[in-house]
N, C-alpha and C positions, 0 to 999 in steps of 0.2 A: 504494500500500500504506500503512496506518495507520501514524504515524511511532512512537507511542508503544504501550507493550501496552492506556494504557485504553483507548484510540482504536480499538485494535483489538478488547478485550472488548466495550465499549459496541454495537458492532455487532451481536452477537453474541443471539438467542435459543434458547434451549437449550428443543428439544423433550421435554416427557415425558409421551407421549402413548398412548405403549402400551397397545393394553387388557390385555396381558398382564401387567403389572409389578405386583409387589408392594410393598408399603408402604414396603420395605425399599430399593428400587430405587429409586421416586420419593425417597425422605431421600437417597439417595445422589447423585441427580443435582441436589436440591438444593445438599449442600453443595458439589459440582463447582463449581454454578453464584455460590455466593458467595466461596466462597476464588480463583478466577478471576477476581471483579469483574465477571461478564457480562451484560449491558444488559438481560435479561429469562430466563425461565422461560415457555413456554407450556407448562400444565396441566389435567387433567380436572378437570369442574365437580366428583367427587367429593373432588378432591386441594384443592379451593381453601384449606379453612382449613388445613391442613397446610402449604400451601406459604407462606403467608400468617405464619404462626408461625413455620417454618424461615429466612424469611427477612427475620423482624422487624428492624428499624435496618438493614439492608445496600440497599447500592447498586442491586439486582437487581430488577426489576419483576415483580408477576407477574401473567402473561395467561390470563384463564381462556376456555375456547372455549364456543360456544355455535352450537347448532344443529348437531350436528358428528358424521358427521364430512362426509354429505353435503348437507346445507341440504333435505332433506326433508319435513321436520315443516312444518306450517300456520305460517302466522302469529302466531295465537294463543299457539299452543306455544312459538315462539321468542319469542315475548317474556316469555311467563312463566318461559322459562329465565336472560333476561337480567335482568330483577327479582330474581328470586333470586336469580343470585349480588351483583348488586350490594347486596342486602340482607343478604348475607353477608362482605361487604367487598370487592368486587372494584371495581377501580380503571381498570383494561384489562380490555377485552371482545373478542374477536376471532369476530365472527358468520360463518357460513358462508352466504354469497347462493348461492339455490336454483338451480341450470343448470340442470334441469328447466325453468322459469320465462323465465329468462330464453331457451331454443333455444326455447320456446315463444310467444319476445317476449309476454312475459306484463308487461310493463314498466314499467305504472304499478302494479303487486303488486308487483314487486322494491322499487320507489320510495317506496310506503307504508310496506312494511317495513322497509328504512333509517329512514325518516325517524323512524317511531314507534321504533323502537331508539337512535337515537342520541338524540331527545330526552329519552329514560327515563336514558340515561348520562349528558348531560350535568346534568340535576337532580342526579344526584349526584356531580360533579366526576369525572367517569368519561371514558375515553375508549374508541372503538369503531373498530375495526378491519374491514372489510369482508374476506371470504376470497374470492376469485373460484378455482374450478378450472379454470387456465386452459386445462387443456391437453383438456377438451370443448369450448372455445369457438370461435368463429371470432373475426379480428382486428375486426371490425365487432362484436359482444355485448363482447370485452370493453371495448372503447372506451366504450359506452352504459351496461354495466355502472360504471365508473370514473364517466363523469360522473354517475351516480345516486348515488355515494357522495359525491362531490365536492360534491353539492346539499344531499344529508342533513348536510353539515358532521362526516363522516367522518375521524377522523384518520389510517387510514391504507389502504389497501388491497394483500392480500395475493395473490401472485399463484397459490399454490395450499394445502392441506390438509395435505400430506405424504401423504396416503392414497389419490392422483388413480393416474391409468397406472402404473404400472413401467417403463415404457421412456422414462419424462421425462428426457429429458440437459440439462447444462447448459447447452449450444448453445441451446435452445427458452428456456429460464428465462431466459435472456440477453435474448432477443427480446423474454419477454413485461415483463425490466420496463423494457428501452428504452420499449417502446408503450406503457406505460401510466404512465411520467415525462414522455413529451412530452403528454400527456393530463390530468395534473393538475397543478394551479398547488403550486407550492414547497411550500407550509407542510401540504399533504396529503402523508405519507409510502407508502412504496413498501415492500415487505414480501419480500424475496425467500422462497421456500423449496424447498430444493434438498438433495443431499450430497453435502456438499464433500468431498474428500479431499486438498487442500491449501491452502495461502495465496493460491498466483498465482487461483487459481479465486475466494477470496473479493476478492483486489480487482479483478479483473474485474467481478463483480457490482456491488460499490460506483462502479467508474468509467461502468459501465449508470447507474447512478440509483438502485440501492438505498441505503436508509436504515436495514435491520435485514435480517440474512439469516438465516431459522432453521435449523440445523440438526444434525448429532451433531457433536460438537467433539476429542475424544482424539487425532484425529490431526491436527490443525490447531494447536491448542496446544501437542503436543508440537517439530511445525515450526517455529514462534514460537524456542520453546525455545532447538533446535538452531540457528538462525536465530541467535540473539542471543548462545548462549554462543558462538559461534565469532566475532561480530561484535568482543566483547569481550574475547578469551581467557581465558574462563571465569571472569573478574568480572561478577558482575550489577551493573547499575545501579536504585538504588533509584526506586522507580515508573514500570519499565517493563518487568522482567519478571513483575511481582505474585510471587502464591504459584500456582505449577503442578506438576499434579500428574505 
């Protein structure tokens, strides 16, 4: 478990993704996500300069998706979604690889497509995020999948959408990012994306091999909380239980 609260914000990407939320709701999970100190925001390409603004000078990244939410769209399209936003200031990309494509072993098309994405990011000090959905794959695609991103020089690969099955448990998300930490070398990061509903669940994932685990945060933070005032009796210690809400 994180010793410290940034240790354990930093982990932390705060989905807002909804197609349903209004303006009001993304500002809101905004501010959630900077008064928390939380390692990232992943965002609609229509939310980018918003969150982008919201979250000027603060610690919080923010990741805007593309191709999303199922990796559908041609090639062409995904990349003209990814130009765009990086000509809109985006910094983190997080692209969704097509599982059509790849159940298809369509493999040197997934491969292309990385490759031409991530070199469009890195011209502009951008980094790119592979989405795999893991849980249409078999343990053989997503292995091939990972080293295709691992070649494109990928910063990280996620292990699903948020928008895959409903019946994904943590037990499978466990698995898939075991399999896909022993699969890529260190400095490629590991993407869990799961919902949590407490702490023990998030450091489980990180002692798997995650390096950022997305997901809704209110009752994990509040656990933190609880967690720490009682550790302390009811003194906070300065930088470590931030500002929570």
């Amino acid at each position: 478990m994180p010793a410290t609260f940034e240790e354990f914000a930093e982990l932390i990407a705060l989905p807002l993704l909804a197609p349903e939320w209004s303006a009001a709701e993304v500002w809101a999970g905004l501010d959630l996500a900077k008064a928390n100190r939380l390692g990232a925001v992943v965002v609609r390409p229509c939310d980018l300069e918003v969150a982008l603004r919201g979250l000027a000078g603060a610690a919080t990244r923010v990741v805007a998706v593309a191709g999303f939410p199922h990796g559908t769209q041609n090639t062409a399209t995904k990349l003209y979604e990814v130009r765009d936003l990086l000509r809109r200031g985006a910094k983190e990309i997080a692209l969704v690889v097509g599982t059509a494509q790849l159940r298809s072993r369509e493999f040197q098309q997934v491969q292309t497509e990385l490759l031409q994405a991530v070199e469009a990011c890195h011209k502009e000090g951008a980094r790119l995020t592979a989405i795999l959905e893991c849980a249409h794959l078999t343990e053989e695609l997503k292995v091939i999948a990972a080293r295709a991103a691992e070649r494109a020089e990928a910063g990280a690969v996620a292990t699903g959408t948020g928008f895959g099955p409903p019946a994904v448990g943590l037990d499978a998300v466990l698995q898939d990012v075991a399999l896909l930490r022993r699969n890529l070398p260190e400095e490629v990061g590991v993407d869990a994306v799961a919902t949590l509903t407490g702490m023990d669940q998030l450091g489980s994932l990180r002692a798997a091999g995650a390096t950022r685990v997305q997901s809704a945060v209110t009752a994990i933070l509040e656990e933190w909380k609880a967690r720490q005032t009682a550790a302390v009796g009811q003194a906070s210690r300065p930088g470590e239980l931030g500002s929570l809400l």
